[in-house]
C-alpha positions in Angstrom: 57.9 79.9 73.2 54.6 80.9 71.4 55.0 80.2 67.5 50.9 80.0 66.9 49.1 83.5 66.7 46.4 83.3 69.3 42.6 84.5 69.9 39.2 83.6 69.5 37.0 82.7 66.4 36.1 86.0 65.2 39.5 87.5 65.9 41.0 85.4 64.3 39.0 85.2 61.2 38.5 88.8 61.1 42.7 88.7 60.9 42.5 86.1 58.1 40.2 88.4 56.2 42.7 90.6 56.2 46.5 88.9 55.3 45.7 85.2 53.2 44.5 85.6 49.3 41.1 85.3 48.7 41.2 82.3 46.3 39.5 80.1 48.9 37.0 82.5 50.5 35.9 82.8 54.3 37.1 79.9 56.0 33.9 78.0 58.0 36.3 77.2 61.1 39.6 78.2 62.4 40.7 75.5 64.2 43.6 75.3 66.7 43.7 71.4 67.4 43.1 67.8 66.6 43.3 64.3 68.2 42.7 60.9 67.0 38.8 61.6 64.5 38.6 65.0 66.6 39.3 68.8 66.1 38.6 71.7 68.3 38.2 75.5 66.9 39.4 78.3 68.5 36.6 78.9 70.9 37.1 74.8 72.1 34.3 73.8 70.6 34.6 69.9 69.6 33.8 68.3 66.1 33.8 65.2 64.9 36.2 65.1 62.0 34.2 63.0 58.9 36.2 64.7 56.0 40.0 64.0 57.2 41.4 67.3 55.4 39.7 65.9 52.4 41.2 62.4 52.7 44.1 63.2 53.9 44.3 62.2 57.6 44.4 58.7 57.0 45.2 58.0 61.0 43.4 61.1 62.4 45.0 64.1 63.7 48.3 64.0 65.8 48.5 60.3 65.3 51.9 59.7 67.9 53.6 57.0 65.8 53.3 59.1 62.6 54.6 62.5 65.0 57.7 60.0 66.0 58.7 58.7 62.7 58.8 62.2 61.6 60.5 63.8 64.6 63.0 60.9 64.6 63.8 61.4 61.1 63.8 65.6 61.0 66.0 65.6 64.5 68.4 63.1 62.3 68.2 64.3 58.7 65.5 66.5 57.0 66.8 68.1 53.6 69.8 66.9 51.4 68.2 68.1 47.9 67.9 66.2 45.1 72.2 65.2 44.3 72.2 62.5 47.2 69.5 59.8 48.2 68.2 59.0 51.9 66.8 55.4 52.9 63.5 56.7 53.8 63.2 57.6 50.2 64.6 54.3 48.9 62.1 52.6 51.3 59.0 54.2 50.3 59.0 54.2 46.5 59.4 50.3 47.4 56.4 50.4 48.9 54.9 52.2 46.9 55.9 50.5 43.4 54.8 47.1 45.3 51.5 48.5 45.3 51.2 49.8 41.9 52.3 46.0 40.2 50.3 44.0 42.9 48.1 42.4 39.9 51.2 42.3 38.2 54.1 41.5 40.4 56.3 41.1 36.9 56.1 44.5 36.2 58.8 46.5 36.6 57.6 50.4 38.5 59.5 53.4 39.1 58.5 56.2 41.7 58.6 60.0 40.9 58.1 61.6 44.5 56.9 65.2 44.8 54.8 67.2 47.0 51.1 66.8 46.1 48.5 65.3 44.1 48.7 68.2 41.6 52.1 67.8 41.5 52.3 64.0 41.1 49.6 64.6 38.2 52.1 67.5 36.4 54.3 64.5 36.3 52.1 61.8 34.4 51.3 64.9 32.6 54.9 64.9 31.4 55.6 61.5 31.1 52.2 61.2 28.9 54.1 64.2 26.7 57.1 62.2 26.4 55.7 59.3 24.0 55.7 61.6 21.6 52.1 60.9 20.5 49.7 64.8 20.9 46.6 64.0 22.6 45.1 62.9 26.3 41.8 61.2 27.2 40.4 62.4 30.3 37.1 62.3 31.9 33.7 64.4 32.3 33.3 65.2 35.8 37.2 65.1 36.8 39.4 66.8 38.8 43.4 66.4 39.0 43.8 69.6 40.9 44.8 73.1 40.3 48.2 74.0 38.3 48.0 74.3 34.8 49.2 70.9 33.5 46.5 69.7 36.2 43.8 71.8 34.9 43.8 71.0 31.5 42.6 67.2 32.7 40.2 68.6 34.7 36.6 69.1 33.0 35.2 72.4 35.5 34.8 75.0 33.3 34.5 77.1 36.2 38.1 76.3 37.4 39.0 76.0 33.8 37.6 79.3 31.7 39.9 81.8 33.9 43.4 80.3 32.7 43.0 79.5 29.6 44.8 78.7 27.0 45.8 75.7 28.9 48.1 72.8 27.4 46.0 71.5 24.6 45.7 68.4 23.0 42.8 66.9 25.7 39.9 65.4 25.2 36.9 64.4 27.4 34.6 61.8 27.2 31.5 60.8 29.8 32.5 59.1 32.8 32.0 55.3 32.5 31.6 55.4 29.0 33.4 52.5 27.5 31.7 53.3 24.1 32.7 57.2 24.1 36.1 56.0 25.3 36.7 53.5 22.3 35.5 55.9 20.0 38.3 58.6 20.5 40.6 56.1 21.5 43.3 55.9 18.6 47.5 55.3 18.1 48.1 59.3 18.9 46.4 59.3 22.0 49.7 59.2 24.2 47.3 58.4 27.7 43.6 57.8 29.1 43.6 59.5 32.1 40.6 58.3 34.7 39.8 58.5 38.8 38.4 55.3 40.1 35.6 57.3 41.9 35.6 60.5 41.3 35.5 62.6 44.7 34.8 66.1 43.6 32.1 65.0 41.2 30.2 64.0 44.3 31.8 60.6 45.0 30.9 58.9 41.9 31.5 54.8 40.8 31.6 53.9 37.7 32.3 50.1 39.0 35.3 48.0 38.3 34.4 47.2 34.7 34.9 50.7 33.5 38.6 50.3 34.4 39.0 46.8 33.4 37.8 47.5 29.8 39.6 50.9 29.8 43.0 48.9 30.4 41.9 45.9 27.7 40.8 49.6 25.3 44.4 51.1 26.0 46.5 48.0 25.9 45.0 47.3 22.2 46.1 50.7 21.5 49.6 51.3 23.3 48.4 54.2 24.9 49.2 54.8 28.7 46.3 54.1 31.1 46.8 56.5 34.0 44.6 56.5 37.6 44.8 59.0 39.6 44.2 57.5 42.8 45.1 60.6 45.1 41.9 60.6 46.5 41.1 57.1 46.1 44.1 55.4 47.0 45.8 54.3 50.4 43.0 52.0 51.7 40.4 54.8 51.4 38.0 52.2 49.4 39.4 49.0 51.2 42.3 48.0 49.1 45.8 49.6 49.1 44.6 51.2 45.8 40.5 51.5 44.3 41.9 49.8 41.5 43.3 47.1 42.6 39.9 45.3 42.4 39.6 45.8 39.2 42.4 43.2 38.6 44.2 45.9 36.4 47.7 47.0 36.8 48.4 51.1 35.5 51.0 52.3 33.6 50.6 55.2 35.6 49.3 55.6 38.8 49.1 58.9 40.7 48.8 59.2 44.6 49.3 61.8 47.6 46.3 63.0 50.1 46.3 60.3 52.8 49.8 58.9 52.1 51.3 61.4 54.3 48.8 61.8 57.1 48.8 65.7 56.9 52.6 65.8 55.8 52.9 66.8 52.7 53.4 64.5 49.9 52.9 63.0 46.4 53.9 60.2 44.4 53.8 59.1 40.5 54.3 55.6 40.0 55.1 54.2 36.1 55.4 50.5 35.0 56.6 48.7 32.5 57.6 50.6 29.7 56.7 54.0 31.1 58.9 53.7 34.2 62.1 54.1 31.6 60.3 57.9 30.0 62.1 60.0 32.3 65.6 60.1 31.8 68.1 62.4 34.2 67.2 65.9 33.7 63.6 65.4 32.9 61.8 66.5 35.8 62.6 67.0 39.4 61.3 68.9 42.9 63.3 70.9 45.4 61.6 69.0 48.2 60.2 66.1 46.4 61.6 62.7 48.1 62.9 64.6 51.3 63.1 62.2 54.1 61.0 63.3 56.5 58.0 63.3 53.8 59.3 59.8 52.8 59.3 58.7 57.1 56.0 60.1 57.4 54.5 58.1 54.4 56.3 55.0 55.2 54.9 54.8 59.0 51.3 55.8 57.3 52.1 52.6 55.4 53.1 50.6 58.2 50.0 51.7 60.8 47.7 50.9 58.0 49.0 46.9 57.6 49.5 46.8 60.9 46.1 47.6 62.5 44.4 45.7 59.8 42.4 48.8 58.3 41.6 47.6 54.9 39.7 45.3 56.5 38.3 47.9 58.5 37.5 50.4 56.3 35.4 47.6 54.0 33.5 46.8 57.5 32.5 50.1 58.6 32.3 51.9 55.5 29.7 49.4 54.5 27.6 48.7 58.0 28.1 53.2 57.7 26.1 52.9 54.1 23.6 50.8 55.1 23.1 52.5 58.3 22.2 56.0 56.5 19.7 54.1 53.8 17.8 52.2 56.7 17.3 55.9 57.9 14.7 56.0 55.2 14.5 60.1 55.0 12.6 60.9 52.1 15.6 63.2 51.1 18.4 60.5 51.0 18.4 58.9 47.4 21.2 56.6 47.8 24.7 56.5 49.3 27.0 56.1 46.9 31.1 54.9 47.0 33.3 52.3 48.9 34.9 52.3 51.8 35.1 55.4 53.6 35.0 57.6 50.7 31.3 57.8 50.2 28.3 60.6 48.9 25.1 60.7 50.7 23.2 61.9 47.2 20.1 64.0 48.1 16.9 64.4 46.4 17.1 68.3 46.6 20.5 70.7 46.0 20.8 71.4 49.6 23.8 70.1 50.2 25.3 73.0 51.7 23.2 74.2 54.2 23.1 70.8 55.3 27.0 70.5 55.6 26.6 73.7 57.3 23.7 72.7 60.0 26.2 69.5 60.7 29.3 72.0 61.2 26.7 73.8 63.6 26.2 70.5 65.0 29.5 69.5 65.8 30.6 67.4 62.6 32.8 68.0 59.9 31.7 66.9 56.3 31.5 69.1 53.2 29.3 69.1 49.8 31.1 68.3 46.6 28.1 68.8 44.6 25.1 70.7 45.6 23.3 67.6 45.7 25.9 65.5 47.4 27.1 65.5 50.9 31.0 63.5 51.1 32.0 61.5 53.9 35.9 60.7 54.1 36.8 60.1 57.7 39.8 58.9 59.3 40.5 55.1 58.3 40.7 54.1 61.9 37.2 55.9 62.9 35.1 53.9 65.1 31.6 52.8 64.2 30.0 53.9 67.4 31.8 57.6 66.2 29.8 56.9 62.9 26.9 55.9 64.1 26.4 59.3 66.5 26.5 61.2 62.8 23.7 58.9 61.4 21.5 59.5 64.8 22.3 63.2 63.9 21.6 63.1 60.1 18.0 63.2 60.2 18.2 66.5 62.6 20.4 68.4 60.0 17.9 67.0 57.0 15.0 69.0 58.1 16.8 71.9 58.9 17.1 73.3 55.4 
């Protein structure tokens, strides 16, 4: 049986054109199938996958341990709604409040489980509402994704300026700031919301102090510190969670992209006193919890300990870094980031034709920033697989 429509690049793009909204343009690829850091398009071309959906394919494509758990569970149990619980669920938000107290293993955490990072983000959103103080810190240069409780925290006026009014009572202050943020920072701001790195902002670090001070700023205060770790979290940057080298622990803490290896999923986790905000009634998701999402993120989990790759996401990701500044192009400035979630900053805004010259050339990355090319591969991808795009680099440079 043939469930995939079939037929080359152009056809199929010209077909695209024609039936999917237009809220995220012409797509640069249609592609048909992926293994391990590979995809191929619809013409069998072959790329080498750097960007991981944006993160998100933590193990590659069609990773066969994830594909069992999630066949075993689906051919067992797949959808029970929200009335009754499933062990996968149980097992995950474990997991995943472990994680979230590792700094502080006396902390109690509870799990809200939804769909995706925006989601997981609508819920901090709510939980930061239910304190009953008015206002939210967030960040210059974020982004927390697209629905509306999302949206206000993020600062793009260009994703911003179409929706408005949006809910109210946020306020932004420069990235890494620890002045700005003490200055606004007062008994009715209800949480400080604040990436690690922020991705879309063309991977930028403010280093661990930010987020140590932050949590010393917000404790003094009572006010919720919040990461949103969707893009950062699940050993992207070496640890379990960016934070977590900070020494910190959140009272919120927001994750989804590579936690379900393409499956979707998304997770709020609360401590401590903002685990008890929602009460029953408060919130909820028709699918949020289901257990094949929950099976899928809890073999993520387990591949991730079990092949070491925290360990080998610190050793690659730096040996990658260093390998593109020994390159010495005059249009590399620095390489910014940790792990595998890094920005190759240029010296010019050509960011996007570059991207595009290295899709030409058979590699998938993408330009968050005009000046900023993004690298987020698969955790488990190779260094000789790297070190074919840094021999390639200096080819789709000059090509601008």
């Amino acid at each position: 049986m043939t469930i995939s429509p079939t037929g080359s690049q152009a056809e199929l793009a010209e077909r695209h054109s024609h039936v999917l909204m237009r809220n995220l343009g012409t797509p640069l690829r249609v592609f048909v199938r992926g293994e391990g850091s590979y995809l191929w398009d619809a013409d069998g071309n072959r790329y080498l996958d750097l960007l991981a959906g944006i993160a998100v394919n933590a193990l590659g494509h069609a990773h066969p341990q994830v594909l069992g758990a999630i066949s075993a569970q689906l051919s067992t149990l797949g959808q029970v709604s929200n009335y009754f619980a499933t062990p996968t669920q149980i097992g995950l938000a474990e997991r995943l409040a472990a994680m979230a107290t590792v700094n502080a293993p006396e902390r109690s955490a509870r799990v809200f489980l939804c769909n995706s990072g925006t989601e997981a983000n609508e819920a901090g959103f709510k939980l930061a509402r239910l304190t009953g103080r008015p206002r939210i810190i967030a960040m210059e240069g974020a982004f927390h994704g697209r629905t509306m409780g999302a949206l206000a925290i993020t600062a793009n006026p260009a994703y911003r300026a179409p929706f408005e009014p949006l809910p109210g009572g946020v306020t932004f202050v420069p990235y890494g700031d620890v002045d700005a943020l003490a200055a606004e920072l007062d008994e009715t701001v209800a949480a400080v919301v604040i990436e690690p790195i922020q991705g879309e902002n063309g991977v930028v670090d403010p280093g661990v102090d930010f987020l140590a001070k932050a949590r010393e700023l917000t404790t003094a205060t009572g006010t919720l510190l919040w990461l949103d770790e969707i893009q950062t979290g699940i050993g992207r940057c070496g640890d379990w969670l960016a934070s977590t080298s900070s020494g910190i622990c959140a009272d919120i803490v927001t994750l989804a992209k590579g936690l379900g290896n393409g499956f979707p999923i998304g997770a709020c986790v609360a401590t401590g006193a903002a685990a008890e905000l929602f009460g029953p009634g408060a919130h909820g998701s028709t699918f949020g919890g289901n257990p094949v999402a929950a099976a899928a993120g809890l073999a993520v989990l387990s591949i991730i300990e079990r092949d070491g790759l925290l360990a080998h996401v610190r050793e690659v990701g730096d040996r990658f870094a260093a390998a593109i500044t020994a390159l010495n192009h005059p249009l590399i400035a620095q390489v910014r980031g940790r792990g595998l979630l890094r920005g190759v900053v240029l010296t010019r805004p050509v960011a996007p034709a570059v991207a595009a010259a290295a899709l030409d050339g058979g590699f998938v990355i993408n330009a968050p920033r005009p000046n900023v090319l993004r690298i987020a591969p698969p955790l488990n991808v190779t260094a000789d697989q790297l070190d074919g795009f840094v021999a390639a680099l200096p080819g789709f440079l000059d090509q601008p």
